[in-house]
Every structure is written in structure tokens, then in C-alpha cells.
Jmol script that loads the backbone (N, CA, C; Angstrom):
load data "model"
ATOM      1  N   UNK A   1      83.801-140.013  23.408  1.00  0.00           N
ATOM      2  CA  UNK A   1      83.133-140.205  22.158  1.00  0.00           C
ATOM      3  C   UNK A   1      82.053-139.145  21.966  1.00  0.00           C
ATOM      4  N   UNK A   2      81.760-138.823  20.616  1.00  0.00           N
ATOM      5  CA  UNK A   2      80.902-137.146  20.964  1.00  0.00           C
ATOM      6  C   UNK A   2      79.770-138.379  20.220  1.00  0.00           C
ATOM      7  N   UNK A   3      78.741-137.831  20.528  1.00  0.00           N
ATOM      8  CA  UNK A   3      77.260-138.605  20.551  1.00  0.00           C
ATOM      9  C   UNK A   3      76.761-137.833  18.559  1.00  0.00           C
ATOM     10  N   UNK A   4      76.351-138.866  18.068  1.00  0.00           N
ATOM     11  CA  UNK A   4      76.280-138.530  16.522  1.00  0.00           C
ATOM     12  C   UNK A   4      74.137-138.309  16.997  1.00  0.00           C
ATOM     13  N   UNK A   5      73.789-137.287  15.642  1.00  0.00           N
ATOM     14  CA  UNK A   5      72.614-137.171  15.862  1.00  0.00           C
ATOM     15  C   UNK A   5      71.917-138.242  14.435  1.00  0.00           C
ATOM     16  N   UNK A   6      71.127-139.292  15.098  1.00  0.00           N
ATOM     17  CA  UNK A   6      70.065-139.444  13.561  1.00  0.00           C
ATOM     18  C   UNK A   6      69.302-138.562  13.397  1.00  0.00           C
ATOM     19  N   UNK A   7      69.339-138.520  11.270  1.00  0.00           N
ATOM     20  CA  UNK A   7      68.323-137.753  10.864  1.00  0.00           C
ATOM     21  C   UNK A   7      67.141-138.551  10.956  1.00  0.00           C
ATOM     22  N   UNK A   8      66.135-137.597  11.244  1.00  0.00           N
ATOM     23  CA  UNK A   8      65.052-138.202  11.067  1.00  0.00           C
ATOM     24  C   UNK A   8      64.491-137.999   9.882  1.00  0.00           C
ATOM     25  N   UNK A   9      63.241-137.889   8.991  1.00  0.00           N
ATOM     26  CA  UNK A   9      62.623-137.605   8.085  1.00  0.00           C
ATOM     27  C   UNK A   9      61.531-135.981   8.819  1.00  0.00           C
ATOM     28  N   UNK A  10      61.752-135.263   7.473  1.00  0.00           N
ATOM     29  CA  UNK A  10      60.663-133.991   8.305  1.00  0.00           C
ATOM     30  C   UNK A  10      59.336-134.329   8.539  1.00  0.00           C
ATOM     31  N   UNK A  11      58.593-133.773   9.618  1.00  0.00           N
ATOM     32  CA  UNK A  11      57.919-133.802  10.124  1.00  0.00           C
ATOM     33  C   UNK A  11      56.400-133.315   9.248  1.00  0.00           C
ATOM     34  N   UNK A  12      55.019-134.183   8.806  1.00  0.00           N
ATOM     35  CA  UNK A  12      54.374-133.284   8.216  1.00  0.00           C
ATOM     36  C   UNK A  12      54.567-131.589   8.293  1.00  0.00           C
ATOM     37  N   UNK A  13      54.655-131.080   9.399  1.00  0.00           N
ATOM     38  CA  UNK A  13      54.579-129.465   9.610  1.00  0.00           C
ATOM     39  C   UNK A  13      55.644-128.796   9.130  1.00  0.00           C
ATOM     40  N   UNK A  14      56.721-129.761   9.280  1.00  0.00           N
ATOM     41  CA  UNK A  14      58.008-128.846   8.235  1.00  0.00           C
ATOM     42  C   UNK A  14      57.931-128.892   6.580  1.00  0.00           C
ATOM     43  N   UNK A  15      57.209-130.295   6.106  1.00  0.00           N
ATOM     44  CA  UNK A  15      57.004-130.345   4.663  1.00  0.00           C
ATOM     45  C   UNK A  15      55.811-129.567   4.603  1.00  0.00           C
ATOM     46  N   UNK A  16      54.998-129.075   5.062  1.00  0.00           N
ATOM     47  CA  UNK A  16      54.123-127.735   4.835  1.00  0.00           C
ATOM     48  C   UNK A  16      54.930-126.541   4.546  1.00  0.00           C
ATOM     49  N   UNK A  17      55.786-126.189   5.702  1.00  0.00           N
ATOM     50  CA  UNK A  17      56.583-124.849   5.510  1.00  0.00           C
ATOM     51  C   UNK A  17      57.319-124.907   4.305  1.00  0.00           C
ATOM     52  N   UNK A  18      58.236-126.304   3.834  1.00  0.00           N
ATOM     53  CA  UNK A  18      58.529-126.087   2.765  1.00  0.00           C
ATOM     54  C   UNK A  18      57.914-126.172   1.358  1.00  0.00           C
ATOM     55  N   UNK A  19      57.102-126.804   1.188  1.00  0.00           N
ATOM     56  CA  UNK A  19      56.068-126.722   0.023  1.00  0.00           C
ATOM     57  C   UNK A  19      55.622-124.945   0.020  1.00  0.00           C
ATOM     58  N   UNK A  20      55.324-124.476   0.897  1.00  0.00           N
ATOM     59  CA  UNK A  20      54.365-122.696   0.823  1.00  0.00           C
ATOM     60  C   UNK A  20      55.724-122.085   0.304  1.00  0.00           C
ATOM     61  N   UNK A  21      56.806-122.282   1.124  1.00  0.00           N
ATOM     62  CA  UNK A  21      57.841-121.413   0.672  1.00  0.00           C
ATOM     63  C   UNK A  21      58.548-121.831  -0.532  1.00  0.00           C
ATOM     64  N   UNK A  22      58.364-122.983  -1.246  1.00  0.00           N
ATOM     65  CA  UNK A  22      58.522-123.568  -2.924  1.00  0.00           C
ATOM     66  C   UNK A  22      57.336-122.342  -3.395  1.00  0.00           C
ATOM     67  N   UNK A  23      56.412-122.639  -3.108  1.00  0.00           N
ATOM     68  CA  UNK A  23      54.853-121.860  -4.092  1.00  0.00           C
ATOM     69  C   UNK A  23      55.431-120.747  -4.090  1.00  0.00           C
ATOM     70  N   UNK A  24      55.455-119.822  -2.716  1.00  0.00           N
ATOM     71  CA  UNK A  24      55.821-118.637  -2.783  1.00  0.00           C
ATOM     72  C   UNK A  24      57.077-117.693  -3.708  1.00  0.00           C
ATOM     73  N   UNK A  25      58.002-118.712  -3.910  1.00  0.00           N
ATOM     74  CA  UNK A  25      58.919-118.641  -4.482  1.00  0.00           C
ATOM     75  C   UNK A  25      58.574-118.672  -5.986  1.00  0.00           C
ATOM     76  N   UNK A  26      57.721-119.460  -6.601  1.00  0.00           N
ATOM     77  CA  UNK A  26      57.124-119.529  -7.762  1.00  0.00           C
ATOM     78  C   UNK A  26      56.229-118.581  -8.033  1.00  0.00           C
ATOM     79  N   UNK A  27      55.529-117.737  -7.124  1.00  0.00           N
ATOM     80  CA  UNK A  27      54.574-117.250  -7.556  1.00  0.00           C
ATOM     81  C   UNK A  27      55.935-115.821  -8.000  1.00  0.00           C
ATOM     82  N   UNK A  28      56.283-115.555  -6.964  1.00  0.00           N
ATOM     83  CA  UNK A  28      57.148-114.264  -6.922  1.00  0.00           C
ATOM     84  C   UNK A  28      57.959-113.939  -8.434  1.00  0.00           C
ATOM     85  N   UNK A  29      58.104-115.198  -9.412  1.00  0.00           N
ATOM     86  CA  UNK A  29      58.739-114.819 -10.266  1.00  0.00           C
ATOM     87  C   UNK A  29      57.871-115.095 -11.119  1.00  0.00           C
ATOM     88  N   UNK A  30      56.570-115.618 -11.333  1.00  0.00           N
ATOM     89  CA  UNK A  30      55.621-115.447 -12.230  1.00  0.00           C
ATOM     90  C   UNK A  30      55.403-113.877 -12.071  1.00  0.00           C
ATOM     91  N   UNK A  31      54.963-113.364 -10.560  1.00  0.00           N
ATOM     92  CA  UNK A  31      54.669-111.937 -10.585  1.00  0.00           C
ATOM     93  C   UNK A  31      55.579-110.844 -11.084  1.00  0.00           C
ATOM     94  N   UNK A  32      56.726-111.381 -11.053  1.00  0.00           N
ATOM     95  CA  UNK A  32      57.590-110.446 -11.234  1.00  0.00           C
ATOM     96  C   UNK A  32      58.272-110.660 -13.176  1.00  0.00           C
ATOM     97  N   UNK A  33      57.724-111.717 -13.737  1.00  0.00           N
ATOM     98  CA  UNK A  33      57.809-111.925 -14.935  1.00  0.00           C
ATOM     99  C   UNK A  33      56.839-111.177 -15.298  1.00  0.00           C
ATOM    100  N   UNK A  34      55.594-110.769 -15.304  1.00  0.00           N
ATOM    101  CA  UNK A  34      54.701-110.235 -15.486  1.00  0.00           C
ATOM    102  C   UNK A  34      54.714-108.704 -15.683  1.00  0.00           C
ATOM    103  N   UNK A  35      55.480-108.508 -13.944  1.00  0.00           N
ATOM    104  CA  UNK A  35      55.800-106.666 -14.406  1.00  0.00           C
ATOM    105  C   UNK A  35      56.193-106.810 -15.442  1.00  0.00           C
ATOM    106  N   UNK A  36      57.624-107.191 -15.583  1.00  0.00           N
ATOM    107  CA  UNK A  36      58.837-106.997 -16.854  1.00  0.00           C
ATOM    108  C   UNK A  36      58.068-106.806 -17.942  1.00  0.00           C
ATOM    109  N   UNK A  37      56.850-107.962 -18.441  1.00  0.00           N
ATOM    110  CA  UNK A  37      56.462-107.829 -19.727  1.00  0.00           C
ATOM    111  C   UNK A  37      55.377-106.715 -19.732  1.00  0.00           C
ATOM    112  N   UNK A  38      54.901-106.648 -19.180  1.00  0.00           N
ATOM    113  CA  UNK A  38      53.893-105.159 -18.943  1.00  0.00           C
ATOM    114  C   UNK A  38      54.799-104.121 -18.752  1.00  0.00           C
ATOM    115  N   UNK A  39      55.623-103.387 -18.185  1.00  0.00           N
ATOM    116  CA  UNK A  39      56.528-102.437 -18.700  1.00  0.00           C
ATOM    117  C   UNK A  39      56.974-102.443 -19.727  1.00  0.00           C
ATOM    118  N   UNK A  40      57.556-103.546 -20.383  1.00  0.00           N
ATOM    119  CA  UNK A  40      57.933-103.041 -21.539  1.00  0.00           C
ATOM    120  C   UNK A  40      57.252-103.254 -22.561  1.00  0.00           C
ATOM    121  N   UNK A  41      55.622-103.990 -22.526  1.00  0.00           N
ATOM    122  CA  UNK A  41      55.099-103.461 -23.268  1.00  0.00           C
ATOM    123  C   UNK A  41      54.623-101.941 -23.475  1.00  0.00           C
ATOM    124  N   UNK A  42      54.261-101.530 -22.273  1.00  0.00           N
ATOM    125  CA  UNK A  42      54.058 -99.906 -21.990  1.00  0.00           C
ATOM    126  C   UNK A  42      55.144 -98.874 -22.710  1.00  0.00           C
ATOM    127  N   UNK A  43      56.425 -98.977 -22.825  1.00  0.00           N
ATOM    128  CA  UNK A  43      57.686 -98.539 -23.239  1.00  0.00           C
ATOM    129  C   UNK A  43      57.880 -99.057 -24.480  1.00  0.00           C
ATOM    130  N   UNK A  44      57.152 -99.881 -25.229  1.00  0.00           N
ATOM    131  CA  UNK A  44      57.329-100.069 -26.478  1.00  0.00           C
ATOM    132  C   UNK A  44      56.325 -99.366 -26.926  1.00  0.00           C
ATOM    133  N   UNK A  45      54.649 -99.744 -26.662  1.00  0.00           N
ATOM    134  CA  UNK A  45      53.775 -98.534 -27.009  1.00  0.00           C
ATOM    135  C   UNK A  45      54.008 -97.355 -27.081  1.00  0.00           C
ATOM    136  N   UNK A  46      54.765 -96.244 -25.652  1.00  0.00           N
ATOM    137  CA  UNK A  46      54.904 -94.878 -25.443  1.00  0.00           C
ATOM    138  C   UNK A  46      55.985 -94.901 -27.052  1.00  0.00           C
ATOM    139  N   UNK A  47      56.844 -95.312 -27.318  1.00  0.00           N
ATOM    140  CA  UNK A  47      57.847 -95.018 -28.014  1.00  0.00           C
ATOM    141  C   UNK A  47      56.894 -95.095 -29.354  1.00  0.00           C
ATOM    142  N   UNK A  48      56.031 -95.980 -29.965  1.00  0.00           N
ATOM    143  CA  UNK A  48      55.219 -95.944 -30.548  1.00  0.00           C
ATOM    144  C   UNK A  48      54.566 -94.696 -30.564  1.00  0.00           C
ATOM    145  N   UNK A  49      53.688 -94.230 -29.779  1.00  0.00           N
ATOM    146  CA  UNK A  49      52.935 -93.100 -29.671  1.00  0.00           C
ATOM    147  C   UNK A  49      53.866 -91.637 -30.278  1.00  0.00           C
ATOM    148  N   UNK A  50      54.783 -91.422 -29.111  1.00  0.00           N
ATOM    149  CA  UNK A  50      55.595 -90.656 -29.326  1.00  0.00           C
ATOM    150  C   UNK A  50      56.430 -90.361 -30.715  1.00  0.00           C
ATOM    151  N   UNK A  51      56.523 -91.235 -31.799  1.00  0.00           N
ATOM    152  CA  UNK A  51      57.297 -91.568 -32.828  1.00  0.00           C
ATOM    153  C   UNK A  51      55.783 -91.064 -33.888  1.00  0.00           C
ATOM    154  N   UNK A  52      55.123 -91.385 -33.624  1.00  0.00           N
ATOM    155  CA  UNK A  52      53.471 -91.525 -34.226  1.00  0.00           C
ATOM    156  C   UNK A  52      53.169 -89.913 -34.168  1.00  0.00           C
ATOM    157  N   UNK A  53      52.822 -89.433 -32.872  1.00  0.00           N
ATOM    158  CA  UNK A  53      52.478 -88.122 -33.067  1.00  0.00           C
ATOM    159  C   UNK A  53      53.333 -86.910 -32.134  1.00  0.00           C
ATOM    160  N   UNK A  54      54.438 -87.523 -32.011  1.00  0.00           N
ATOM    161  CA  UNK A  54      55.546 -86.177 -31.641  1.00  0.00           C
ATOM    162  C   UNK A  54      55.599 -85.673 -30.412  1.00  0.00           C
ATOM    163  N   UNK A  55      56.424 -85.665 -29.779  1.00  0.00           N
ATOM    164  CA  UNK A  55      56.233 -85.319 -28.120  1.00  0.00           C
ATOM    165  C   UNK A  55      55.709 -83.924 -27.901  1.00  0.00           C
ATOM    166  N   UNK A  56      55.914 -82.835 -28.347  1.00  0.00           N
ATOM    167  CA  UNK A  56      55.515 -81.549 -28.335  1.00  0.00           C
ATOM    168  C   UNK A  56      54.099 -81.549 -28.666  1.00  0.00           C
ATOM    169  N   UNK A  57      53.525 -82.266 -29.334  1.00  0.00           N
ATOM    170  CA  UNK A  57      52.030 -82.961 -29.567  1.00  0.00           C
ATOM    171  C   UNK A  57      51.331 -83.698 -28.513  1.00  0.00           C
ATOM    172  N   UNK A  58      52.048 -84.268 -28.333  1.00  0.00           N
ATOM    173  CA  UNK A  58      51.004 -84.928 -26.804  1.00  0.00           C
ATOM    174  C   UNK A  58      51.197 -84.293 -25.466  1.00  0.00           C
ATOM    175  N   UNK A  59      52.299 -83.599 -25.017  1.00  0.00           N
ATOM    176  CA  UNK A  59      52.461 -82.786 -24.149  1.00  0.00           C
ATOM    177  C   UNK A  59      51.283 -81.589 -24.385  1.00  0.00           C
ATOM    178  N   UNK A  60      51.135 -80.874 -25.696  1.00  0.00           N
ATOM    179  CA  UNK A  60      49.824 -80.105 -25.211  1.00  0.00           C
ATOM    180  C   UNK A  60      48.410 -80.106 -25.092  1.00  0.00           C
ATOM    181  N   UNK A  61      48.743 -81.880 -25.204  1.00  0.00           N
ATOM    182  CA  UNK A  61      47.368 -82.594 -25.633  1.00  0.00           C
ATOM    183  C   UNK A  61      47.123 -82.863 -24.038  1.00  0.00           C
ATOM    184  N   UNK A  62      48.224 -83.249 -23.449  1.00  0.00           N
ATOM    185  CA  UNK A  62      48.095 -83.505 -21.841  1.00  0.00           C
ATOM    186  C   UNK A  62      47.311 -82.201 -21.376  1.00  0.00           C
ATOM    187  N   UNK A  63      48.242 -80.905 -21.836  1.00  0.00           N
ATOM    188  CA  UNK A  63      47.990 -79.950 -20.979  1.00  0.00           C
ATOM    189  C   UNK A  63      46.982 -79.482 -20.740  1.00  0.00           C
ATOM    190  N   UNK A  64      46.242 -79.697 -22.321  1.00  0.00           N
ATOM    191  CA  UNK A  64      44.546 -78.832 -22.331  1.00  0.00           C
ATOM    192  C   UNK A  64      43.460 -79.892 -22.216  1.00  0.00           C
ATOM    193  N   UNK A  65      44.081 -80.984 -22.188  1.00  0.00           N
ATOM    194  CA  UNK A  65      42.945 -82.172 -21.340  1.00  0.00           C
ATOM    195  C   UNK A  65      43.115 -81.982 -19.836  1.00  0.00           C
ATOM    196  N   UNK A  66      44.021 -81.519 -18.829  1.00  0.00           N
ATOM    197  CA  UNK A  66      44.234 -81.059 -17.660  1.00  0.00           C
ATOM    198  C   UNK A  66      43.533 -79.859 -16.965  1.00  0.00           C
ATOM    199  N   UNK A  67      43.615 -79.069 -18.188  1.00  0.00           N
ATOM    200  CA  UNK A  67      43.495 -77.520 -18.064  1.00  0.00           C
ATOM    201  C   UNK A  67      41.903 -77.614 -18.357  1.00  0.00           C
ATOM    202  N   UNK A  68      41.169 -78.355 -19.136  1.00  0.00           N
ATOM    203  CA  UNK A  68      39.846 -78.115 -19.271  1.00  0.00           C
ATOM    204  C   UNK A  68      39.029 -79.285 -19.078  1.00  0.00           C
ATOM    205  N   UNK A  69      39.727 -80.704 -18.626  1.00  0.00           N
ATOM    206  CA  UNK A  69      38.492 -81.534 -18.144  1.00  0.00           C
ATOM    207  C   UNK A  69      39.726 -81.787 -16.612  1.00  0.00           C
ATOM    208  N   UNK A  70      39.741 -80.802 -15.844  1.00  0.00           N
ATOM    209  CA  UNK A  70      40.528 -81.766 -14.581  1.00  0.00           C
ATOM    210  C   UNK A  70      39.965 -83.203 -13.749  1.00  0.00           C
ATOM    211  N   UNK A  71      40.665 -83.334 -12.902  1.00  0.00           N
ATOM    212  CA  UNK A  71      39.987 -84.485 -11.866  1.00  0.00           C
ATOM    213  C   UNK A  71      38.964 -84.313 -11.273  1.00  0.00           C
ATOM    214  N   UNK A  72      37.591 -85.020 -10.775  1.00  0.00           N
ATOM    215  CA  UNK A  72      36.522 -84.668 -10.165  1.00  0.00           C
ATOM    216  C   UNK A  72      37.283 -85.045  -8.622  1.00  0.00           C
ATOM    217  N   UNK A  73      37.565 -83.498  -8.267  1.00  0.00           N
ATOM    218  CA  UNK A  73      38.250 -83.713  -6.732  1.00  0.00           C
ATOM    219  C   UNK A  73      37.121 -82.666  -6.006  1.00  0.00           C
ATOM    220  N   UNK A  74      36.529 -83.180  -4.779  1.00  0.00           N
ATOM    221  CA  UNK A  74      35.659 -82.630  -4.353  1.00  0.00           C
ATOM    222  C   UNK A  74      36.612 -81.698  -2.965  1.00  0.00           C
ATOM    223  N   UNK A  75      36.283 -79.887  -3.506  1.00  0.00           N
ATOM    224  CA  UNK A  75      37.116 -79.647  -2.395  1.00  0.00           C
ATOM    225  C   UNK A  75      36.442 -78.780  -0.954  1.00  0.00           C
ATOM    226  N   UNK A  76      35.429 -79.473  -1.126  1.00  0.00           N
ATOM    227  CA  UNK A  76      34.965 -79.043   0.238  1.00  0.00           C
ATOM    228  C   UNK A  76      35.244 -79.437   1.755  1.00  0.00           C
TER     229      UNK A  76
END
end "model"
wireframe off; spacefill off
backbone 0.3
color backbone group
């Protein structure tokens, strides 16, 4: 006769592990809902911008904001 196992009920310490790893699981797709809508708000703005004042326009707007206020990089 092969010996049957009772279940028991989990143990407080296992319903810990599973409750953190429920949260964790929740948080991960709040966080990751979040990118999504922040990228594509960013990608709806740029397309905005770009449509607004012309890519050849802000490219030399980049360049001579680069070219005459650079980064405060200290190179000593």
C-alpha cells in the first residue's frame, strides 16, 4: 500500500511568502503600466513638437544650445 500524504494548511511563513509575491506581482504591473503611459505620452508630445516646429528646426536648436551653453563638466 503506498502511504497517502495529508495536506496540511500553510504555515503562517508560507502565507507571508505568498502574500509579498501577490504584492510584488501587483506592484510590477502598476510599474510597468506607468512606463507604457509615460512613453507614450512622451511620443505623442515629440510628434507634437516635431509637427509644430519641424525637425530641421529643432535639430539646430539642439545644436547651438550644445555648441554654446554645454554641460557644466568639470575637466580637471
Amino acid at each position: 500500500m503506498v502511504a497517502t500524504q495529508q495536506k496540511t494548511a500553510p504555515s503562517f511563513n508560507e502565507f507571508v511568502v505568498i502574500v509579498s509575491l501577490m504584492m510584488a506581482l501587483v506592484a510590477f504591473s502598476i510599474f510597468f503600466a506607468m512606463n507604457a503611459l509615460s512613453l507614450g505620452f512622451a511620443s505623442f508630445l515629440n510628434s507634437r513638437f516635431v509637427m509644430r516646429f519641424g525637425m530641421i528646426h529643432m535639430v539646430r536648436w539642439v545644436i547651438v544650445e550644445i555648441k554654446f551653453y554645454p554641460a557644466n563638466i568639470d575637466h580637471s
